[in-house]
C-alpha positions as a Python dict, from the first residue, in 0.01 Angstrom:
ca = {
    (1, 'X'): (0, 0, 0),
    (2, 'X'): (171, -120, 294),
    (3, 'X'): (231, -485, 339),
    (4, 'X'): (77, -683, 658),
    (5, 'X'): (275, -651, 942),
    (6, 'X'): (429, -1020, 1008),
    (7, 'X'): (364, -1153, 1391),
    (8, 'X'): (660, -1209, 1605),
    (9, 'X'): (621, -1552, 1783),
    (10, 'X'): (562, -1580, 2158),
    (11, 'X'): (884, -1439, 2335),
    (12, 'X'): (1087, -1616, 2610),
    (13, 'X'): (1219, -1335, 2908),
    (14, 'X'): (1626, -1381, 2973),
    (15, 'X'): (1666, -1264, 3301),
    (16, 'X'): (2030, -1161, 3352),
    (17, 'X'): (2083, -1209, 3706),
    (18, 'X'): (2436, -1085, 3870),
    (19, 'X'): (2623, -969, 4175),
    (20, 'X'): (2953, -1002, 4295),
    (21, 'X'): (3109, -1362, 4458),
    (22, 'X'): (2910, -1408, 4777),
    (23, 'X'): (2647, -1212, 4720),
    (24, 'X'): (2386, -1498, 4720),
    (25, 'X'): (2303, -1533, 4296),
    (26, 'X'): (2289, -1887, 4304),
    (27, 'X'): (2062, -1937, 4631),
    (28, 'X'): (1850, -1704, 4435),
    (29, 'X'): (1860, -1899, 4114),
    (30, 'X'): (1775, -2233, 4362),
    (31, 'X'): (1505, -2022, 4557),
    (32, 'X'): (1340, -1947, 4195),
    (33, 'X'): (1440, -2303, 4054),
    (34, 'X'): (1212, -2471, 4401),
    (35, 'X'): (942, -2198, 4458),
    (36, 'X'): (873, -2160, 4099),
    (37, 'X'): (493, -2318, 4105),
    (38, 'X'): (551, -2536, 3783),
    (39, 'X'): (776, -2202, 3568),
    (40, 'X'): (975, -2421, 3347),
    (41, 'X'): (1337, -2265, 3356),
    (42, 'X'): (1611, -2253, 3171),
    (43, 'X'): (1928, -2176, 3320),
    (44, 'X'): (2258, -2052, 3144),
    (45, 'X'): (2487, -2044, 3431),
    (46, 'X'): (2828, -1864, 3565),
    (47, 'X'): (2896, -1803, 3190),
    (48, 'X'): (2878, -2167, 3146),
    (49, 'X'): (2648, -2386, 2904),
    (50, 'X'): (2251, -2360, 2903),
    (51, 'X'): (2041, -2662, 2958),
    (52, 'X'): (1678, -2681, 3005),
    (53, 'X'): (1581, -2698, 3400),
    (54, 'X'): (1304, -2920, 3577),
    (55, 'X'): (1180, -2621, 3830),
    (56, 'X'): (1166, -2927, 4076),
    (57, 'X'): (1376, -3223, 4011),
    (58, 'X'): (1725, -3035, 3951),
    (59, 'X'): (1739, -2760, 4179),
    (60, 'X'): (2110, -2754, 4388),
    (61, 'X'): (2247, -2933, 4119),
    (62, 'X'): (2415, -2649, 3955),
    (63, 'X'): (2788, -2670, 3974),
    (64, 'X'): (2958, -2308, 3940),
    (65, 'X'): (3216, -2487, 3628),
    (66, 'X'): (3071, -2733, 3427),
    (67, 'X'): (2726, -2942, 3465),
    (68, 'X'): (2683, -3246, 3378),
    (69, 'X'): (2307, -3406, 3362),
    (70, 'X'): (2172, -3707, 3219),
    (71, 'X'): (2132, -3538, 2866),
    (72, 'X'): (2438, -3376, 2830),
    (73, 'X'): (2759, -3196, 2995),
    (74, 'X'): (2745, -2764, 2968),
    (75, 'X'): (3064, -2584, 2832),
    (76, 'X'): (3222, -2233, 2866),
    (77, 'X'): (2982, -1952, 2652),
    (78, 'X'): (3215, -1673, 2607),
    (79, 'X'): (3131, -1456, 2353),
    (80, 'X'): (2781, -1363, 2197),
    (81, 'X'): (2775, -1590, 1937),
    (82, 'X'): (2796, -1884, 2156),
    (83, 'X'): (2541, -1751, 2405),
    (84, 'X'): (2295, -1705, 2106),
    (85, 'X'): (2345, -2057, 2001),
    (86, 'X'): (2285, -2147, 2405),
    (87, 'X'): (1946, -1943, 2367),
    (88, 'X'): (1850, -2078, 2057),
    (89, 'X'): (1868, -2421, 2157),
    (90, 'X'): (1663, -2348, 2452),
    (91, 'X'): (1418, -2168, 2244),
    (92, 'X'): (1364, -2383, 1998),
    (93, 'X'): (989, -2484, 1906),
    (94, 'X'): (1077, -2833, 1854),
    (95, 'X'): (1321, -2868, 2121),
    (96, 'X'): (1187, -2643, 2422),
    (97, 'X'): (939, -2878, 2562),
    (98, 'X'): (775, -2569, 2737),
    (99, 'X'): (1050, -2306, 2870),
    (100, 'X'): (870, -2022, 3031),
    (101, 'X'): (1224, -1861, 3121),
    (102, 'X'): (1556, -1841, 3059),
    (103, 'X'): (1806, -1691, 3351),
    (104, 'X'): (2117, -1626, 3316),
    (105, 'X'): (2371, -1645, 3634),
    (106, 'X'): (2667, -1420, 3556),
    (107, 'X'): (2996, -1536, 3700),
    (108, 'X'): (3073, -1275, 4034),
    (109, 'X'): (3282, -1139, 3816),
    (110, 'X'): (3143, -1020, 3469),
    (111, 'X'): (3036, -737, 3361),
    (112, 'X'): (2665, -748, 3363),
    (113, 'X'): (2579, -480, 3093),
    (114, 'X'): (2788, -717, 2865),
    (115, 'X'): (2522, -1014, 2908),
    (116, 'X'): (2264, -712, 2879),
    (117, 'X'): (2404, -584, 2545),
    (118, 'X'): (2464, -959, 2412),
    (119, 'X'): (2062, -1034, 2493),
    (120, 'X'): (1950, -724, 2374),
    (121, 'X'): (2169, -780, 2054),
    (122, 'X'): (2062, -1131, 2003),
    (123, 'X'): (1876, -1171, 1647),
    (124, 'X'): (1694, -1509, 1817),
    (125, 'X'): (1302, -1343, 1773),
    (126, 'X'): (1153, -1585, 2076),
    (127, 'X'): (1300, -1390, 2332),
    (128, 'X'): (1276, -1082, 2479),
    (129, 'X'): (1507, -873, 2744),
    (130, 'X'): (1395, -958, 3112),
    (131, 'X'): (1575, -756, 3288),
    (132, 'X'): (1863, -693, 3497),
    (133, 'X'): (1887, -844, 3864),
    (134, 'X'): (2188, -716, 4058),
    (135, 'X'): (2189, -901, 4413),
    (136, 'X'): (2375, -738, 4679),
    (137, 'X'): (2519, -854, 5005),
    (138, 'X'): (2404, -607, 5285),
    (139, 'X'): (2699, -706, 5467),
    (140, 'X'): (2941, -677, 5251),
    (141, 'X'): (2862, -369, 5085),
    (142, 'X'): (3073, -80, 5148),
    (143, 'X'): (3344, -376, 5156),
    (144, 'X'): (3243, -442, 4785),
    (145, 'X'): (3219, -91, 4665),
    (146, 'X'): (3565, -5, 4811),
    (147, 'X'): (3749, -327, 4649),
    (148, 'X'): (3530, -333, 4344),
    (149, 'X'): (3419, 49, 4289),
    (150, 'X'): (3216, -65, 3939),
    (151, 'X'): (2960, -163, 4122),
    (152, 'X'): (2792, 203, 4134),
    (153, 'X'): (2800, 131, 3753),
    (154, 'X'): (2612, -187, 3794),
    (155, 'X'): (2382, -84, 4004),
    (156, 'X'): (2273, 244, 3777),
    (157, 'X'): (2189, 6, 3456),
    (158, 'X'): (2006, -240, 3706),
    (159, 'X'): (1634, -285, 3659),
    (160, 'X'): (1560, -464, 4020),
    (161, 'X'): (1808, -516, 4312),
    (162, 'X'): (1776, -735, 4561),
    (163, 'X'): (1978, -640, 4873),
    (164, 'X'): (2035, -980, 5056),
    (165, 'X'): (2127, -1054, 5424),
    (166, 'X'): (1902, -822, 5590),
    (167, 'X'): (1874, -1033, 5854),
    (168, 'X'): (2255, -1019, 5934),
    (169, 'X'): (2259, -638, 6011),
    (170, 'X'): (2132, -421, 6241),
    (171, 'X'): (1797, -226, 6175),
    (172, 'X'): (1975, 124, 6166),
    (173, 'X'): (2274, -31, 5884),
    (174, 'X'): (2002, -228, 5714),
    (175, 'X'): (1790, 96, 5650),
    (176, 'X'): (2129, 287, 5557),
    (177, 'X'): (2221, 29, 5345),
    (178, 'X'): (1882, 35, 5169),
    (179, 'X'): (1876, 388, 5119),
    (180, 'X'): (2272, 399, 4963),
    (181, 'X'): (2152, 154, 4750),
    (182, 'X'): (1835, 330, 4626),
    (183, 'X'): (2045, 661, 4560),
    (184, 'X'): (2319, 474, 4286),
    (185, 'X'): (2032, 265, 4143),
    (186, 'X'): (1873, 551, 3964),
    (187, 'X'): (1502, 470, 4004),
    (188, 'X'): (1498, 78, 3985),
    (189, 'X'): (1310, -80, 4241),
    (190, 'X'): (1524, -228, 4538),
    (191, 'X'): (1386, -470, 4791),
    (192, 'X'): (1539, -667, 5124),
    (193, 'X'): (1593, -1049, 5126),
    (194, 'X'): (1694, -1303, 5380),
    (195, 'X'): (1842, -1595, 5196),
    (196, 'X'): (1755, -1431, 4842),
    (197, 'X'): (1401, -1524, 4911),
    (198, 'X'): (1218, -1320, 4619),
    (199, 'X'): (866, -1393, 4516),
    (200, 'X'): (930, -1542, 4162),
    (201, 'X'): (640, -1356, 4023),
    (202, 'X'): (824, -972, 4093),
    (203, 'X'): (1103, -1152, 3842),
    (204, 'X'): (900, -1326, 3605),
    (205, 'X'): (520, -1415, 3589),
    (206, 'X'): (484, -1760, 3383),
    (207, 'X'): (248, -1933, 3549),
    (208, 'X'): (195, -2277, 3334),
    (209, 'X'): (-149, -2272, 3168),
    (210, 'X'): (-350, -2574, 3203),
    (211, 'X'): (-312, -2727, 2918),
    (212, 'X'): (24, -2787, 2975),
    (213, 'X'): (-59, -2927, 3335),
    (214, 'X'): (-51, -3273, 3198),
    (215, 'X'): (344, -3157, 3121),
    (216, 'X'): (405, -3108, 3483),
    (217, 'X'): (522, -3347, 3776),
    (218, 'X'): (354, -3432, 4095),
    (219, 'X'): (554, -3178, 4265),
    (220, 'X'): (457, -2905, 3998),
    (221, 'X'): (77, -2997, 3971),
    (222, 'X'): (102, -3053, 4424),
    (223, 'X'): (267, -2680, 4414),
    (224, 'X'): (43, -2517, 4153),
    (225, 'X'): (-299, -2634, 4256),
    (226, 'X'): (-225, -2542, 4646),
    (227, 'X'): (-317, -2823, 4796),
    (228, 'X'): (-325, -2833, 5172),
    (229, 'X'): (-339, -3095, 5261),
    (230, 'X'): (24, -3249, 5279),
    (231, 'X'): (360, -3068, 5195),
    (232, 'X'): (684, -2995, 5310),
    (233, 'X'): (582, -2868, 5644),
    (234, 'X'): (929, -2627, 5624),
    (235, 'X'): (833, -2530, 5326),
    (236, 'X'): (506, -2388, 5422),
    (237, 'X'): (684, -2237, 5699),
    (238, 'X'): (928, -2071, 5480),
    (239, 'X'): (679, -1923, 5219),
    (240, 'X'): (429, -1768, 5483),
    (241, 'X'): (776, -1630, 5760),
    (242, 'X'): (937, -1448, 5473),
    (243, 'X'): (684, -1258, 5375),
    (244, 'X'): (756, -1211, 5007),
    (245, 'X'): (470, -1067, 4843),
    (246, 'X'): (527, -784, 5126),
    (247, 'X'): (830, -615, 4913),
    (248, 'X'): (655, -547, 4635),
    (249, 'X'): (292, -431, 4565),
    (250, 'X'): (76, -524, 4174),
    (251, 'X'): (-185, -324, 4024),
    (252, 'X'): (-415, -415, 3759),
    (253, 'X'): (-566, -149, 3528),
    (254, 'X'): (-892, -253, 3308),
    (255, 'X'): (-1022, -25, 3026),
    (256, 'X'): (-1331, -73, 2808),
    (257, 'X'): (-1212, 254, 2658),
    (258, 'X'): (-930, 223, 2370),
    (259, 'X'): (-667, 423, 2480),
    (260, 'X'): (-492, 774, 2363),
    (261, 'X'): (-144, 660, 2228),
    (262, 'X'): (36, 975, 2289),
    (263, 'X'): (-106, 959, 2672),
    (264, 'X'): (37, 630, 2709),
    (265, 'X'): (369, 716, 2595),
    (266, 'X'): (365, 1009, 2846),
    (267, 'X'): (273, 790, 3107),
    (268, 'X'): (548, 536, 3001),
    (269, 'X'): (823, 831, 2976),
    (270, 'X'): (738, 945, 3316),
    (271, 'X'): (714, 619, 3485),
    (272, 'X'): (802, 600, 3870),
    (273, 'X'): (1069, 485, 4073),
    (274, 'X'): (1072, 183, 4151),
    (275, 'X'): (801, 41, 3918),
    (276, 'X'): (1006, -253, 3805),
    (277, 'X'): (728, -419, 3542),
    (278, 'X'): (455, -347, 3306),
    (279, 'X'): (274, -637, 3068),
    (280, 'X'): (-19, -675, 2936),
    (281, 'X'): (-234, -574, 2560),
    (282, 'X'): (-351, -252, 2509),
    (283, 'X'): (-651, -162, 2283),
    (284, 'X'): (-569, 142, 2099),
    (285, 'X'): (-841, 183, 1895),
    (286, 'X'): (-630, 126, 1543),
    (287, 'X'): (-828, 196, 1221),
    (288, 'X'): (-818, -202, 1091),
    (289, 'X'): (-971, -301, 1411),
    (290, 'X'): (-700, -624, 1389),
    (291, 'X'): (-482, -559, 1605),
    (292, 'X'): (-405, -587, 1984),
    (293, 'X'): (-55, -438, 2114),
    (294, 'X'): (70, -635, 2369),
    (295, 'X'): (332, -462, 2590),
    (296, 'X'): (687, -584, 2766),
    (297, 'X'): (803, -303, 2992),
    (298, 'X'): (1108, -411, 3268),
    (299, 'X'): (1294, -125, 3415),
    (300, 'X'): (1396, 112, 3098),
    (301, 'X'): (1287, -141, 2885),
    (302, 'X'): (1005, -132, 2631),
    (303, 'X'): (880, -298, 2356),
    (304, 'X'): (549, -314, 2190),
    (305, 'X'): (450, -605, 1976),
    (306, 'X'): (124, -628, 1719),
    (307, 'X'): (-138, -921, 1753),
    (308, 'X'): (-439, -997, 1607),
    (309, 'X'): (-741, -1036, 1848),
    (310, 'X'): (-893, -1374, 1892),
    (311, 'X'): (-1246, -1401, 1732),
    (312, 'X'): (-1513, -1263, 1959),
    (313, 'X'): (-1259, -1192, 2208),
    (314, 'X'): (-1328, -856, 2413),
    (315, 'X'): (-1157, -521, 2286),
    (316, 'X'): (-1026, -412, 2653),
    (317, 'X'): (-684, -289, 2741),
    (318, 'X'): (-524, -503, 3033),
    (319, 'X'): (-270, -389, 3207),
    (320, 'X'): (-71, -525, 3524),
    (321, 'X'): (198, -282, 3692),
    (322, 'X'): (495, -432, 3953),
    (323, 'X'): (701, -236, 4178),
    (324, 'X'): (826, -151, 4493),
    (325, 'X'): (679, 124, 4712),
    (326, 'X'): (504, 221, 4412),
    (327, 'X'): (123, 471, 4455),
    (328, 'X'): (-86, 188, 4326),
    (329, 'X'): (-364, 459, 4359),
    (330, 'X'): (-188, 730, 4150),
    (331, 'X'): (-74, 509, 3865),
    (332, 'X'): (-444, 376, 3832),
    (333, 'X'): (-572, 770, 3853),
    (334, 'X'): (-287, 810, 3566),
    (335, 'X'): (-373, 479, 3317),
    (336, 'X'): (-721, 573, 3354),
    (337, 'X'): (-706, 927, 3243),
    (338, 'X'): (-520, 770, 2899),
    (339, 'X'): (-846, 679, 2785),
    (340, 'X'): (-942, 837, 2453),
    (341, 'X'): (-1174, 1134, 2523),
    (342, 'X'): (-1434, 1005, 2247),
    (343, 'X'): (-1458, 659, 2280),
    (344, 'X'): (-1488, 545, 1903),
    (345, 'X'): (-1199, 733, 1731),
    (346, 'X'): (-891, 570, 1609),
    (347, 'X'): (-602, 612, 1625),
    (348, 'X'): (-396, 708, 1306),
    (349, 'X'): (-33, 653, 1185),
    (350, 'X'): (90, 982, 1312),
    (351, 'X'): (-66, 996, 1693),
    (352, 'X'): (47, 587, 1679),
    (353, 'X'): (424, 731, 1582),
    (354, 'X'): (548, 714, 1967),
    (355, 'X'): (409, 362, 1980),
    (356, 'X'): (575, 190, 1683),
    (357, 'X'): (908, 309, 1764),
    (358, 'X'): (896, 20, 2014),
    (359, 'X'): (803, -234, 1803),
    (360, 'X'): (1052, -461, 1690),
    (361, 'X'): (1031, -494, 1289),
    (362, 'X'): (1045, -900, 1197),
    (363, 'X'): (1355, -1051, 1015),
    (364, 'X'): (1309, -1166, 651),
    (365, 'X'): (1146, -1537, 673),
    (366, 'X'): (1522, -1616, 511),
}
């Protein structure tokens, strides 16, 4: 008899975010660090030291060498068993005070499948891969691929690019530019910025939880709650102008039904361009009845994890889907059809084979 499957704990995204010098990677990191609604953050940064980030108290204080903040000055990280000890700090349960994130600014130099293969390597079980995010200047660009021709190979292992400066180019380059981009990035989604304004939830969607609102500062709990009633007038200004939410588009897919394995795998196999995200639990109907699988899906990424469902908590599959000119329409026509044909079989080991490939097997408690 097999043993019980072990639970992996709650996972931590590290979102490798890179681009060459210029391109705008740490006004992106500041944009995320102030319009983060309360996301807790923690920042390893230019291939520098990690330190746990107040979204809205240290923003602009990063330095692109060495930090230095009341608790603590950040050295050099340079090889992967540094930047695990970086993570693992960050992560841990007794030290984390809440992370939601952890981003990692690449220097405009490194090579950004190395941070990739060092995070996907990492044996630290609280996080999880969050992607790639390769931020281009739309000014620069053909300047960039002539003097530094790797970036065609960084922008075919991206999982989103963001393609910054739109407003400092004409319509007719801007479009070009866009479309050049979308050609070498092999299917990842790729959307416009002006000042690397990005809705943080297309990178990451961590949205505290209220119990840990009594964690939060003024600012956070002001931010999070929406109040409108006072404010940073610019800031207001800034959120509504750029338009962010209008880059992207979400879907959210519902199913009472326990869903066919093997038609979800097909789906997953043959997912679009452009669809940068899936997360959520799906119901699969499993003989025990125990367990839940939630899913992690960002770019060519995938992992499925087991997890037992709360008592008297609804068996439903819940699914959310983020991309970039995706068919919201289609995809839901698609996730709908991977309902089991007779509602109340289960799912066995071989039909669940496709499935468990993608779930990561937990270390030895040792």
């Amino acid at each position: 008899m097999s043993q019980p499957r072990q639970e992996l704990p709650q996972q931590i995204p590290v979102v490798v975010l890179a681009g060459f010098l210029g391109s705008g990677k740490t006004t992106l990191l500041n944009h995320l660090l102030h319009h983060g609604g309360g996301t807790r953050i923690g920042a390893i940064v230019n291939d520098f030291g990690s330190i746990e980030i107040d979204a809205m108290a240290v923003a602009g204080q990063l330095g692109d060498s060495t930090v230095s903040l009341g608790n603590g000055c950040l050295c050099c990280a340079v090889d992967a068993s540094e930047l695990d000890e970086y993570m693992d700090r960050l992560t841990r349960p007794s030290a984390r005070n809440g992370i939601d994130v952890i981003v990692i600014e690449a220097s405009g130099l490194a090579e950004p499948q190395e941070l990739v293969r060092m995070v996907l390597a990492s044996e630290n079980q609280r996080i999880v891969y969050g992607g790639l995010v390769e931020v281009v200047d739309a000014v620069e660009f053909d300047t960039t691929r002539e003097q530094h021709p790797e970036l065609d190979r960084h922008l075919a292992i991206a999982d989103l690019v963001v393609v910054n400066k739109a407003d400092r180019v004409p319509e007719r380059e801007h479009q070009r530019v866009l479309e050049r981009v979308r050609g070498l990035a092999g299917g990842a989604a790729v959307v416009p910025a002006t000042y690397a304004r990005v809705d943080p939830e297309f990178l990451f969607d961590c949205r505290p939880t209220r119990e840990r609102i009594g964690q939060l500062s003024f600012d956070d709990l002001h931010r999070y709650d929406g109040d409108s009633t006072g404010g940073d007038e610019h800031d207001e200004h800034e959120a509504h102008d750029g338009h962010l939410h209008s880059a992207y588009d979400s879907l959210s897919v519902e199913s009472e039904v326990p869903l066919d394995p093997r038609r979800l795998m097909a789906f997953l196999d043959s997912r679009p361009e452009g669809l940068y995200r899936i997360k959520g639990y799906v119901d699969f109907g499993a003989a025990d009845r125990r367990n839940k699988y939630t899913v992690h899906a960002v770019g060519r990424f995938l992992r499925f994890a087991p997890e037992l469902w709360a008592p008297g908590e609804p068996r439903l599959s819940r699914l959310v889907l983020i991309g970039a000119g995706i068919d919201a329409p289609r995809l839901s026509k698609e996730l709908t059809a991977c309902a089991q044909d007779a509602p109340h079989t289960y799912a066995d080991e071989h039909s669940m084979w496709g499935v468990l490939r993608y779930v990561q097997e937990p270390q030895d408690a040792d």
